[in-house]
Backbone as ProteinMPNN parsed JSONL, in Angstrom:
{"seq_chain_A": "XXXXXXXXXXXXXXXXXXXXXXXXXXXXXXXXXXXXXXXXXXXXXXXXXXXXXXXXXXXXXXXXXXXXXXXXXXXXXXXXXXXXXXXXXXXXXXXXXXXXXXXXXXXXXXXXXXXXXXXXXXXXXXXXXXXXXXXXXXXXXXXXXXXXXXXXXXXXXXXXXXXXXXXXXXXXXXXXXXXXXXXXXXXXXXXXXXXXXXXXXX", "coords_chain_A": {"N_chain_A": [[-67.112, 51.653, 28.217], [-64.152, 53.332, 29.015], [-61.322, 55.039, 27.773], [-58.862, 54.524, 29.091], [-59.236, 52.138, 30.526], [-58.971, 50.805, 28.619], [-56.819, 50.526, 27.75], [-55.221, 49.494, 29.916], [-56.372, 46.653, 30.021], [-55.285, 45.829, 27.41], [-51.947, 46.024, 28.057], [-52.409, 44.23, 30.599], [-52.614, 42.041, 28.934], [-50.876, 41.603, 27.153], [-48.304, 41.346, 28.886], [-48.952, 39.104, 30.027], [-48.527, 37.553, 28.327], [-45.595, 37.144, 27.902], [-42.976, 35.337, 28.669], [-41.131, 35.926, 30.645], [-41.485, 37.76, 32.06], [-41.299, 37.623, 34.96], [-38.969, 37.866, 35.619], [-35.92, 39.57, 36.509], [-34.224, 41.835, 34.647], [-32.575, 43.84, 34.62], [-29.878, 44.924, 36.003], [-28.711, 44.727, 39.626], [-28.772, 44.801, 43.247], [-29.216, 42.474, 43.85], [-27.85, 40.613, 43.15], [-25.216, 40.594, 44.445], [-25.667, 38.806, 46.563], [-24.705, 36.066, 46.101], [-21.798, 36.225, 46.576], [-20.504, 35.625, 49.172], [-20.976, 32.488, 49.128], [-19.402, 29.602, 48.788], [-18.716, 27.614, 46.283], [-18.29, 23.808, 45.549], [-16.542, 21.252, 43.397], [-15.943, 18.183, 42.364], [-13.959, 16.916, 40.678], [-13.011, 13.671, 40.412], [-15.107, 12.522, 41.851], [-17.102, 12.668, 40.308], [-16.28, 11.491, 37.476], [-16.58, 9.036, 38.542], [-18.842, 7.887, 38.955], [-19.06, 8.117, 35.941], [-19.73, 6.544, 32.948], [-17.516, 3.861, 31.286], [-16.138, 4.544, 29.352], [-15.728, 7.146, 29.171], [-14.587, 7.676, 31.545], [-12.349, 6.272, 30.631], [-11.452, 8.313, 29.168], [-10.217, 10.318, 30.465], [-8.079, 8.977, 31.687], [-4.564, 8.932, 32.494], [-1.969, 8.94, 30.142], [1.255, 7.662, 29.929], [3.749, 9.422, 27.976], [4.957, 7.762, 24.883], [7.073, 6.621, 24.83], [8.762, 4.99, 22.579], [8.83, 5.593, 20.205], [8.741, 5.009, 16.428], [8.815, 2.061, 16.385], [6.437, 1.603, 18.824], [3.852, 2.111, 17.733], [3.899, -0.41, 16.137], [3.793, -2.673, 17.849], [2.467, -2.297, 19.458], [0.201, -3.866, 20.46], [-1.447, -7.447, 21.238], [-1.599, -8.816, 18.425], [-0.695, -6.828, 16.751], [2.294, -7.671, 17.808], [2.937, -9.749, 17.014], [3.024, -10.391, 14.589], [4.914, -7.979, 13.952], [7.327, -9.65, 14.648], [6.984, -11.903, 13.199], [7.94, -10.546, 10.561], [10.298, -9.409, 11.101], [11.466, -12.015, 11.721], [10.894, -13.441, 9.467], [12.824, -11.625, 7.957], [15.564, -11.955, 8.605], [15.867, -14.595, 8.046], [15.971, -14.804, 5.336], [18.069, -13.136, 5.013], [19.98, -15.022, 6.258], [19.71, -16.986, 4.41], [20.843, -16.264, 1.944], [23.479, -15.509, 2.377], [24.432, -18.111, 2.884], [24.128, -18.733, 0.094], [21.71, -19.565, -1.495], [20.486, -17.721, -2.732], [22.116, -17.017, -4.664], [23.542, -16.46, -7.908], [25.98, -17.012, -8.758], [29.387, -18.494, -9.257], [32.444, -19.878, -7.719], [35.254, -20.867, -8.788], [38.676, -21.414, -8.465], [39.393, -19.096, -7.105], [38.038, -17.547, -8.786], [35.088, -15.46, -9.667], [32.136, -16.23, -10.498], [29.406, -15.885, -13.981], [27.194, -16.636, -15.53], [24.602, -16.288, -17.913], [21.641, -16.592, -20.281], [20.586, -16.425, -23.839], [18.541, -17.107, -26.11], [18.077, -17.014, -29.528], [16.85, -17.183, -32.804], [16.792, -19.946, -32.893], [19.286, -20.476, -31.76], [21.506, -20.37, -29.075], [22.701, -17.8, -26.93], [25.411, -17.53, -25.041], [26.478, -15.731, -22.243], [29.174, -14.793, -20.267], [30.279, -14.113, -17.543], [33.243, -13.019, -14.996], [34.852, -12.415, -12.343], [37.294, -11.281, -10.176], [37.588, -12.964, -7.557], [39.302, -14.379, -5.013], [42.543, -12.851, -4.645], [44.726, -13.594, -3.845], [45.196, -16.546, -4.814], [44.246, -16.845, -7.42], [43.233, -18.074, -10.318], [45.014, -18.027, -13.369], [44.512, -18.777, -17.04], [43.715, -21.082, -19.321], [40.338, -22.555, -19.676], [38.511, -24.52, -20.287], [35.347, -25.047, -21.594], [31.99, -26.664, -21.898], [28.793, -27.615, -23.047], [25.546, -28.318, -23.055], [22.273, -29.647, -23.773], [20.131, -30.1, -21.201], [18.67, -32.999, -21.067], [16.758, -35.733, -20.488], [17.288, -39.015, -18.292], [18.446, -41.168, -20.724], [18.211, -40.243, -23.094], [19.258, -38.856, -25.833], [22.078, -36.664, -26.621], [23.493, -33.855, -27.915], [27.032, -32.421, -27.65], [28.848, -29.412, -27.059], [31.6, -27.622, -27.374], [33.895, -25.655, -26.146], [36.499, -23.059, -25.514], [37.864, -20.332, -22.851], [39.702, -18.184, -21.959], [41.258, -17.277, -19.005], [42.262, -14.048, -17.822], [44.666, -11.816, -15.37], [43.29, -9.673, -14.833], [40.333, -7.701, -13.595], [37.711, -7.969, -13.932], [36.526, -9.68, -16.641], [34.626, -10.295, -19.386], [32.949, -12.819, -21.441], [31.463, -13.921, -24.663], [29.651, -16.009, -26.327], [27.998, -18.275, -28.711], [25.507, -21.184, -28.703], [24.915, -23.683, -30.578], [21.966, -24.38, -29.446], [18.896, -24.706, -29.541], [17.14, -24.568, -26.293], [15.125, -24.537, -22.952], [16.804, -24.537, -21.031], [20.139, -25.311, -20.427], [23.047, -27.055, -19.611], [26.048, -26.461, -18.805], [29.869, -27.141, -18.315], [32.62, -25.928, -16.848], [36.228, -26.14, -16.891], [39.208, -26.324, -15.731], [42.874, -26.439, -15.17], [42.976, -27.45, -12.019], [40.083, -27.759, -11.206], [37.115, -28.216, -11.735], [33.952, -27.327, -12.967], [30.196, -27.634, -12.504], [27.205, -26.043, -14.099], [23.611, -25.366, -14.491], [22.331, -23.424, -16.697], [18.994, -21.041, -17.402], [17.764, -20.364, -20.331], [16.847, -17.759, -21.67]], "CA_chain_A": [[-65.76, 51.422, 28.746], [-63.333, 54.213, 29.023], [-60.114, 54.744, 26.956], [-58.056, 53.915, 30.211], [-59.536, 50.68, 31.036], [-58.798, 49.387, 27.079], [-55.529, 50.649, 27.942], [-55.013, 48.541, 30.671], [-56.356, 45.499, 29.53], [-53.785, 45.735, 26.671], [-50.926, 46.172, 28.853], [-52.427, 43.175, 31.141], [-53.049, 40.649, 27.895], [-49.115, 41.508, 26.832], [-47.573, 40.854, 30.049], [-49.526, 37.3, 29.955], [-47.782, 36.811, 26.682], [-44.352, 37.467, 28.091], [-42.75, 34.299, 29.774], [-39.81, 36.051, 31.349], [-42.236, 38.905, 32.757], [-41.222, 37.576, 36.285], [-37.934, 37.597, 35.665], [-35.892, 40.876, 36.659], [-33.773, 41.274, 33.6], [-31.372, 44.448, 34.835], [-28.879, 44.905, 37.165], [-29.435, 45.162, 41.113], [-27.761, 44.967, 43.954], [-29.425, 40.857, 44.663], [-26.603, 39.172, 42.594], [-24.229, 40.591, 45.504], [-25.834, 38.079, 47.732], [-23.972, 34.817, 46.142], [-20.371, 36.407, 46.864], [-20.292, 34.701, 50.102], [-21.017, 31.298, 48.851], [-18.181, 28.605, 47.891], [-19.085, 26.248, 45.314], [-17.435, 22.407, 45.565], [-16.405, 20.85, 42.216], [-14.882, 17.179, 43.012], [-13.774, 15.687, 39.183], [-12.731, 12.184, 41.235], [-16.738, 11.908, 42.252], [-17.881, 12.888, 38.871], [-15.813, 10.734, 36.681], [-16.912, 7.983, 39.398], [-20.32, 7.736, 38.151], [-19.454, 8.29, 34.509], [-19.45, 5.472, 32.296], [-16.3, 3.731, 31.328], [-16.051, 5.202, 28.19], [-15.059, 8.618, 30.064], [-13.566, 7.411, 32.153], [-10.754, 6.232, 29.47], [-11.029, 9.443, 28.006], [-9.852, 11.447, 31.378], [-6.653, 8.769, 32.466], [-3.431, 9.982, 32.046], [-1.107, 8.09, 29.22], [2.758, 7.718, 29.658], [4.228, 9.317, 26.441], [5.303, 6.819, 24.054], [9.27, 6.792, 24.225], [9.504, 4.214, 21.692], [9.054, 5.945, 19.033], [8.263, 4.357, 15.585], [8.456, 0.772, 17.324], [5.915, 1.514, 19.789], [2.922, 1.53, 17.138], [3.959, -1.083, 15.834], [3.906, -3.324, 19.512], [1.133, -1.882, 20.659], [-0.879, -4.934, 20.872], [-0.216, -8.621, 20.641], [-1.771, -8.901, 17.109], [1.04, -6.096, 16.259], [3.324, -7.622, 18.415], [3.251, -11.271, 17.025], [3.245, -9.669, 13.053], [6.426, -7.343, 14.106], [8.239, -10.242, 14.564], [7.148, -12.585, 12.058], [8.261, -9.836, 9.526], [11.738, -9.45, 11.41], [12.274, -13.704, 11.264], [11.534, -13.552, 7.512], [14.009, -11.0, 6.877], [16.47, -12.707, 9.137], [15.689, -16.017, 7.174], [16.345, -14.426, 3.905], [18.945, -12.55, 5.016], [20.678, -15.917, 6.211], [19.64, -18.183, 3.153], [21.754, -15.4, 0.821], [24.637, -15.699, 2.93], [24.689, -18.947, 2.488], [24.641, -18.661, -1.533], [20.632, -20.314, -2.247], [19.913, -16.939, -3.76], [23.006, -16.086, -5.064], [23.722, -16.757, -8.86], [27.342, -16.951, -8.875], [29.592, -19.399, -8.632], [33.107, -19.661, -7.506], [35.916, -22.143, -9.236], [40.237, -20.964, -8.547], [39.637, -17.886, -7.358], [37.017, -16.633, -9.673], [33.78, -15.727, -9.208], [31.503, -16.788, -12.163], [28.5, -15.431, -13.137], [26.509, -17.134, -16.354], [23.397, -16.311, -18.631], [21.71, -17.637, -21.567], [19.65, -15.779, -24.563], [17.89, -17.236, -27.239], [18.111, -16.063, -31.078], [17.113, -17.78, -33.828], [17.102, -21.39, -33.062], [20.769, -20.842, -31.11], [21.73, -19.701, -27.689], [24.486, -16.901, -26.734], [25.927, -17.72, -23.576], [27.543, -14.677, -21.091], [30.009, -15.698, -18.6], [31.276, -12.527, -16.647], [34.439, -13.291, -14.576], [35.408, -11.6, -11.351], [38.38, -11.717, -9.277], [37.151, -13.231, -6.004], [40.479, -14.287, -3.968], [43.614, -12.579, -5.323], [46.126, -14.407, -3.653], [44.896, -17.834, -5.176], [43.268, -17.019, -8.381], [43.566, -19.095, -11.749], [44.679, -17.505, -15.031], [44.901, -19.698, -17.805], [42.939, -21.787, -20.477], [39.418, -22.9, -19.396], [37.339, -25.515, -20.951], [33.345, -25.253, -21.555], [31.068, -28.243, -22.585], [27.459, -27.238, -23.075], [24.84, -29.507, -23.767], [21.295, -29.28, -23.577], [19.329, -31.198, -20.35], [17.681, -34.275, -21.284], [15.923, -37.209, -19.531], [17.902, -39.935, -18.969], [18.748, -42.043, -21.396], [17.96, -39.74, -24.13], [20.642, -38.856, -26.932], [22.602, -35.312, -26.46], [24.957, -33.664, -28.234], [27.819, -31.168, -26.81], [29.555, -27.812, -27.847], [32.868, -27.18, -26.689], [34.185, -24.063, -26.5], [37.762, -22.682, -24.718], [38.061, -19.238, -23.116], [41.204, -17.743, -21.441], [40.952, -16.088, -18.045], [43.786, -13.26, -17.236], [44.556, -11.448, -14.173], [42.327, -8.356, -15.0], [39.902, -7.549, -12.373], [36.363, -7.885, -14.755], [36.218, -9.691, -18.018], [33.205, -11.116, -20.38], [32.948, -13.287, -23.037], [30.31, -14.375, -25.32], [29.636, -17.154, -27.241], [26.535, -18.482, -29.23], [26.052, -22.437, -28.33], [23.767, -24.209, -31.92], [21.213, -25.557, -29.034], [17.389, -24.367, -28.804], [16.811, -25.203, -25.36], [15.47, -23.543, -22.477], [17.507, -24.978, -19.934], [21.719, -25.797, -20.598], [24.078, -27.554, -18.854], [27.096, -25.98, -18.689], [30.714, -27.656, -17.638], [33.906, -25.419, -16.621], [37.085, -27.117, -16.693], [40.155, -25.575, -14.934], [43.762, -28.022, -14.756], [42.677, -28.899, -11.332], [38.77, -27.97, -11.039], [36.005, -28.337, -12.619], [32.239, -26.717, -12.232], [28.711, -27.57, -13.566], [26.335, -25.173, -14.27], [22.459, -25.459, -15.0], [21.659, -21.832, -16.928], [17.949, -20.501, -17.634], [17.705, -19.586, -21.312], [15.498, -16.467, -21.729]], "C_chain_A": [[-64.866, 52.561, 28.281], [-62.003, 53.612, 28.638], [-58.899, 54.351, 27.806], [-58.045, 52.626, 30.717], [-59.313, 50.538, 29.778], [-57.033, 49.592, 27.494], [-54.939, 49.758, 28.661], [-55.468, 47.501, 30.735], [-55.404, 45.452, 28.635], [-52.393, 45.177, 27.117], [-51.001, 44.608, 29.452], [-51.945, 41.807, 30.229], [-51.23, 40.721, 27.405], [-48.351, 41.232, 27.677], [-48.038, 39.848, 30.226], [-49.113, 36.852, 29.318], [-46.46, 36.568, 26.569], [-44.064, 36.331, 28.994], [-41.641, 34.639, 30.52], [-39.99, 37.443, 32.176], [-41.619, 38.829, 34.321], [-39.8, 37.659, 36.514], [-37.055, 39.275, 35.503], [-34.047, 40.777, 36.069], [-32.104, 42.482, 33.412], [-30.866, 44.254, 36.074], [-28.967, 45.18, 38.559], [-28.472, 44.871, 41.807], [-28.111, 43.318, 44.739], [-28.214, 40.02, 43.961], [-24.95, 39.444, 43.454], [-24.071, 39.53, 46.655], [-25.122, 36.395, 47.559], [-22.323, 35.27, 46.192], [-19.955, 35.657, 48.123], [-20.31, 33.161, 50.396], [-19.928, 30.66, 48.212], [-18.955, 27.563, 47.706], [-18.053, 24.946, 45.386], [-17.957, 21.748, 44.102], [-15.425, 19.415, 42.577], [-15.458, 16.201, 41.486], [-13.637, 14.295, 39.571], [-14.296, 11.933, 40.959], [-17.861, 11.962, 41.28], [-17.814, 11.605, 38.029], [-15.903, 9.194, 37.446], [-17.919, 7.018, 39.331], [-20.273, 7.383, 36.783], [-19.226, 6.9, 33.999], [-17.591, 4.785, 32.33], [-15.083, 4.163, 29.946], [-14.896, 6.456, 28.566], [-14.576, 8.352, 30.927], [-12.01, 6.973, 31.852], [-10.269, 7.261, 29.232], [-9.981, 10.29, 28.978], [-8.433, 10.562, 31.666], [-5.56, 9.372, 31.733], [-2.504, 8.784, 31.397], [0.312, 8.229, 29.705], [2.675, 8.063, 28.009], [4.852, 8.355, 26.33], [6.86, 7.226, 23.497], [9.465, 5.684, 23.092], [9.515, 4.667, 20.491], [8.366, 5.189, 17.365], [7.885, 2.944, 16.043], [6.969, 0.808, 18.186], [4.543, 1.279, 19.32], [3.05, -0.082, 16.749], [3.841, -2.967, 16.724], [3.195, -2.618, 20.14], [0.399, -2.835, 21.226], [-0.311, -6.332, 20.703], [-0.745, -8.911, 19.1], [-0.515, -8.147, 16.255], [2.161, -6.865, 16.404], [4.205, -8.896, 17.167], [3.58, -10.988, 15.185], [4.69, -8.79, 12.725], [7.599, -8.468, 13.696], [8.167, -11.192, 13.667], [8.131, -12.237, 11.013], [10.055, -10.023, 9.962], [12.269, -11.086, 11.49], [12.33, -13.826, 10.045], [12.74, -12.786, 6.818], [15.202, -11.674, 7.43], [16.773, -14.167, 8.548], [16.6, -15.948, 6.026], [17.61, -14.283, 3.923], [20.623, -14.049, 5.373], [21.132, -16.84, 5.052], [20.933, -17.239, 2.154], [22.84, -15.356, 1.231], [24.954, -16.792, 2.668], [24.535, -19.451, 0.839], [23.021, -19.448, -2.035], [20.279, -19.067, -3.013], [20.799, -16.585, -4.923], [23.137, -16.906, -6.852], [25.044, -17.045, -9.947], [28.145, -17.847, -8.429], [31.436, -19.041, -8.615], [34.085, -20.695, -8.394], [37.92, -20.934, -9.385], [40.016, -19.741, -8.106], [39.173, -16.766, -7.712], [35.639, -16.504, -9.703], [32.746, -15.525, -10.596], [30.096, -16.643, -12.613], [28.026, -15.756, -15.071], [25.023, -16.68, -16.576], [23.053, -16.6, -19.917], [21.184, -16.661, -22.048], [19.261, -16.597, -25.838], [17.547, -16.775, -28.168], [18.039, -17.367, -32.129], [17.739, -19.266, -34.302], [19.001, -21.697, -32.283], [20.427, -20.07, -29.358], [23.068, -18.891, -27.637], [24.386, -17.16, -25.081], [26.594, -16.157, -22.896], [28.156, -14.982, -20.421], [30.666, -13.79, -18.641], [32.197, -13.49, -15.418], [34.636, -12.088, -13.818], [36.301, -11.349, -10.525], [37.706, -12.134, -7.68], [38.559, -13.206, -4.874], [41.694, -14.086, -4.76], [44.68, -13.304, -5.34], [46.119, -15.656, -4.07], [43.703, -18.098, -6.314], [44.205, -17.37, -9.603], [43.563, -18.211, -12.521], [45.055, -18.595, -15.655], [43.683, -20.292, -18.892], [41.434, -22.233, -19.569], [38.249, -23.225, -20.561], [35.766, -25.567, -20.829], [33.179, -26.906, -22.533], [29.874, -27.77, -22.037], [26.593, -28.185, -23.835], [23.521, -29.405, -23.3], [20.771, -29.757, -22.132], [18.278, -31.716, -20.91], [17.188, -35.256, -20.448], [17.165, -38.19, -19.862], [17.761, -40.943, -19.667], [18.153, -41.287, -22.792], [19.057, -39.204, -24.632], [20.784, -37.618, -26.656], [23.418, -35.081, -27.346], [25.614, -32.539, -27.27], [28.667, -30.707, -27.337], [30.752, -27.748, -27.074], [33.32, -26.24, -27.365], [35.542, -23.951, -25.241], [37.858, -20.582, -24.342], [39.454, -19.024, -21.958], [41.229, -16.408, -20.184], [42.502, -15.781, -17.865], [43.574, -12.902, -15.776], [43.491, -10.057, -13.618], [41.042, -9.117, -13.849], [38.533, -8.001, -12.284], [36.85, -8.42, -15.658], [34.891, -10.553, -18.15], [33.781, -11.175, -21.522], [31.794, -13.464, -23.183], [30.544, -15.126, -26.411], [28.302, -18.05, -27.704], [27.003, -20.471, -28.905], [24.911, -23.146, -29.652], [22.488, -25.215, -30.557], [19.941, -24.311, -28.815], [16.631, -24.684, -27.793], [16.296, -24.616, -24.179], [16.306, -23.77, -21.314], [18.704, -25.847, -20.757], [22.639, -26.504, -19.147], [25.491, -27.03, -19.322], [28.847, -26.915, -17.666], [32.463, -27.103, -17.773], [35.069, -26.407, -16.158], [38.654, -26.609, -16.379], [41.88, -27.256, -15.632], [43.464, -28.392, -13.608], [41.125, -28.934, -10.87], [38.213, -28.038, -12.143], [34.161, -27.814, -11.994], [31.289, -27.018, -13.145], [27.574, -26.397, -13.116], [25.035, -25.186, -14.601], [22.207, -23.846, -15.411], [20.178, -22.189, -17.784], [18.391, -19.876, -19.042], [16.34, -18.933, -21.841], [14.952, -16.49, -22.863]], "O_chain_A": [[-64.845, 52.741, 27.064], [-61.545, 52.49, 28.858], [-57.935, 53.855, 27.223], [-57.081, 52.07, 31.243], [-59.7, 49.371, 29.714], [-56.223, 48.665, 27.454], [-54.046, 49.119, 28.106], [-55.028, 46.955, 31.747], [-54.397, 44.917, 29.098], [-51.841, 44.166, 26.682], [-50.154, 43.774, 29.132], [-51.222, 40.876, 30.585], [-50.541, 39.701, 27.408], [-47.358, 40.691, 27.191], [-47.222, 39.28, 30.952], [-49.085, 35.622, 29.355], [-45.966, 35.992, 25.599], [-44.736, 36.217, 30.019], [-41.079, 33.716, 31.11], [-39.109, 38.078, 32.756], [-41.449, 39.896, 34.91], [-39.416, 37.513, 37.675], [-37.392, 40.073, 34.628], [-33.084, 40.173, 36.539], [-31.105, 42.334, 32.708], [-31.314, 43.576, 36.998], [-29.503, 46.283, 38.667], [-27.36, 44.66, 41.323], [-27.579, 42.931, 45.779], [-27.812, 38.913, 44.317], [-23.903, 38.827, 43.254], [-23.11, 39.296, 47.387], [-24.999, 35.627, 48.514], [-21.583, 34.403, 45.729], [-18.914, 35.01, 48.009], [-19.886, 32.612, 51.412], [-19.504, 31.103, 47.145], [-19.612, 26.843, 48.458], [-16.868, 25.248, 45.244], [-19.111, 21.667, 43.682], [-14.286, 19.566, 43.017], [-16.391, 15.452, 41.196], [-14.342, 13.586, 38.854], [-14.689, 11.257, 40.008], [-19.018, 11.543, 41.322], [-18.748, 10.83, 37.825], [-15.309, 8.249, 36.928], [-17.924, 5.806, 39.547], [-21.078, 6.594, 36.288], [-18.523, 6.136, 34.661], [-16.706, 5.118, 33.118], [-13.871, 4.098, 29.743], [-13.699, 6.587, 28.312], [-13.738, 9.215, 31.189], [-10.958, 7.177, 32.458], [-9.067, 7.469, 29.066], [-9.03, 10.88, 28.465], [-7.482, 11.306, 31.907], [-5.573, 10.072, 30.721], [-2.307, 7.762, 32.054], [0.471, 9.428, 29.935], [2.037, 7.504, 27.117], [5.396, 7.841, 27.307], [7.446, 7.73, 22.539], [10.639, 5.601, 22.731], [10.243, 4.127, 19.658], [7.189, 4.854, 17.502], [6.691, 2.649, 16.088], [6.365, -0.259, 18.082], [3.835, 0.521, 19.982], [2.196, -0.871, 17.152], [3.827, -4.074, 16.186], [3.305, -2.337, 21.334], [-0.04, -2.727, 22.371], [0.804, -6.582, 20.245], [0.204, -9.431, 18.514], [0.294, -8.619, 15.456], [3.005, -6.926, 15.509], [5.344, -8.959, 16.703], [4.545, -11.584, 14.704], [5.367, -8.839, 11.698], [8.467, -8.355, 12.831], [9.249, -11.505, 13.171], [8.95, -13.026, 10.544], [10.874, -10.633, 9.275], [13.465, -11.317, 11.313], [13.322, -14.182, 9.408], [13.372, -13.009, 5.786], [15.984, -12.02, 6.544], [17.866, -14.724, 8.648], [17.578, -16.64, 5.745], [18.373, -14.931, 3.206], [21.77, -14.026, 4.926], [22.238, -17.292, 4.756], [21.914, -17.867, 1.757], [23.599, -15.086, 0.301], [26.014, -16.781, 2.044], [24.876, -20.59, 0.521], [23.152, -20.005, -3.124], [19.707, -19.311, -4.075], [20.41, -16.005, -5.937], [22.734, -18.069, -6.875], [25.152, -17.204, -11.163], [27.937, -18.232, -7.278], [31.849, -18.126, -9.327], [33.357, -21.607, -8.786], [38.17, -20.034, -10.186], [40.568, -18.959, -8.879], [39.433, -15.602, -7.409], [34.98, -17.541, -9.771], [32.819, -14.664, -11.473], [29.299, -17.175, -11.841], [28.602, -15.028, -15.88], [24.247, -16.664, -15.621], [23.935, -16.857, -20.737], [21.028, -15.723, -21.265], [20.16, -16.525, -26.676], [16.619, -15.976, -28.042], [18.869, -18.268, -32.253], [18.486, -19.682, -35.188], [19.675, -22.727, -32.301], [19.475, -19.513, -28.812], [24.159, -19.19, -28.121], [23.491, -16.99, -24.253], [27.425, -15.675, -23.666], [27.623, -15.732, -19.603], [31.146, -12.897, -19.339], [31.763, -14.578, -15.038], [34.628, -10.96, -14.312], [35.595, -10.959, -9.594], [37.442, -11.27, -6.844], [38.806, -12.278, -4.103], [42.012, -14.98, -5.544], [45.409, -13.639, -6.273], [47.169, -16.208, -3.741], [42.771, -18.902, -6.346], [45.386, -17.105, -9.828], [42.576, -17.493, -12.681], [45.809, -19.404, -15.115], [42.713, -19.557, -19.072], [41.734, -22.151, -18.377], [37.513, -22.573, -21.302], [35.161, -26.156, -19.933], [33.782, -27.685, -23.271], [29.752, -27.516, -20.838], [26.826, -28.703, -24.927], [23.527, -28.977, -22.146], [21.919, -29.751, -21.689], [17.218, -31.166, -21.208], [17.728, -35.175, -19.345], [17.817, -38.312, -20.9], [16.911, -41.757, -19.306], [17.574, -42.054, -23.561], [19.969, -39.035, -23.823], [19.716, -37.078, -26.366], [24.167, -35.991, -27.703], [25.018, -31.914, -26.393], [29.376, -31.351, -28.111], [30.59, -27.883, -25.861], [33.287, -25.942, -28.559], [35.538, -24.658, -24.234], [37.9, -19.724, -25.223], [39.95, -19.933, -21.292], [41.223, -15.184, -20.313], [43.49, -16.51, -17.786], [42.702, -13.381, -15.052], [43.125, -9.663, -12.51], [40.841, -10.266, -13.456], [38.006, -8.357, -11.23], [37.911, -7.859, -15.932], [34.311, -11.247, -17.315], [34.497, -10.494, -22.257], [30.969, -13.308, -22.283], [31.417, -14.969, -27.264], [27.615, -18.485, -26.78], [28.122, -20.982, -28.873], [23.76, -22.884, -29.302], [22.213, -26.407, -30.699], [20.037, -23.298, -28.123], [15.491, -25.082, -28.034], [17.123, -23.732, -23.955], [16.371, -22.786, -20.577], [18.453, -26.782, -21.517], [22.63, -26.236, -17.945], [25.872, -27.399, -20.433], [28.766, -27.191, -16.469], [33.324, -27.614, -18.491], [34.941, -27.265, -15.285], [39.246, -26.655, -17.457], [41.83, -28.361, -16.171], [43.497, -29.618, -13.5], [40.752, -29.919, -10.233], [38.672, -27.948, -13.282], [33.537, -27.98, -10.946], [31.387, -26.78, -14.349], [27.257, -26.044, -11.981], [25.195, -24.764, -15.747], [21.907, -23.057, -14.515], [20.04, -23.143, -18.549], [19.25, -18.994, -19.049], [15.266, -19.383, -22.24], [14.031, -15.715, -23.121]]}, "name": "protein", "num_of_chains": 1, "seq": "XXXXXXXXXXXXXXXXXXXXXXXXXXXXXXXXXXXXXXXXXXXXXXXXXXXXXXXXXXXXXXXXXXXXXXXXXXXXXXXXXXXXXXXXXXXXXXXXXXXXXXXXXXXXXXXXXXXXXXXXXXXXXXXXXXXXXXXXXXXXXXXXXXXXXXXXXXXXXXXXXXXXXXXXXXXXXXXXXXXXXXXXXXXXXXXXXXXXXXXXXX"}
């Protein structure tokens, strides 16, 4: 066998080995021949077929004018939770208007505002004093009576004590009461009112 025929077996056995041998890999003048062809692309007849998945993915949303609200009312699980939250604060916001939270009490004028502390087998009382209605507020002498809360028909004793509201705008007193208790009864005494008090001693 001559050095021409190994040659060309070679050549043959490498072009058998080549899978893109048939495939004509520069430039010519045949890829001129799809310029005359128009291609049809119809997204409608696509997304028609597709699942429904993709089909979510492609509709078109209204932006969301509401703004922070609008998460929040997205759904009715949101919706029905939105408003719970807005009746409780509306609740609250009523009950405190009407004085169940409030810790203050009113008597001539004055708005009255009591706490207790515990030391050493006694109690110190606070009373802060506020001007509530100017045109019809009490200065003058005011009577306490403090006494522990008991069950009835159980024996008490009671502390009396006198303090002296002026016209000033703010005052506090303080006054220790001989009771170890954690709960007082308290009783303000005006010339024509009078107020009871239950205070929390801390």
């Amino acid at each position: 066998m001559s050095s021409d025929e190994l040659e060309g077996k070679k050549e043959q056995s490498v072009n058998a080995q080549r899978p893109n041998m048939n495939y004509n890999l520069s430039p010519d003048k045949t890829s001129d021949q799809n310029e005359g062809i128009t291609f049809y692309y119809s997204r409608e007849r696509r997304l028609a077929n597709a699942p429904k998945e993709v089909q979510d993915l492609y509709k078109e949303t209204k932006p969301n004018r509401l703004g922070l609200i609008g998460p929040l009312v997205a759904d009715r699980p949101r919706r029905i939770l939105f408003f719970m939250i807005i009746l409780l604060c509306l609740t609250i916001l009523m009950l405190s208007r009407l004085g169940f939270f409030d810790t203050t009490y009113i008597i001539e004028g004055n708005k009255i505002e009591i706490s207790g502390t515990g030391f050493e087998g006694v109690s110190i009382m606070i009373l802060r004093k506020t001007i509530h209605n100017r045109t019809a507020v009490y200065s003058g002498a005011v009577n306490i009576a403090v006494s522990p809360v008991v069950q009835p028909g159980e024996d008490y004793s009671v502390f009396y004590h006198r303090v002296f509201f002026s016209l000033e705008n703010e005052e506090e007193y303080r006054f220790s009461v001989p009771f170890d208790s954690p709960e007082l009864l308290l009783v303000l005494q005006t010339e024509k009112s009078s107020l009871n008090i239950n205070v929390k001693v801390d």
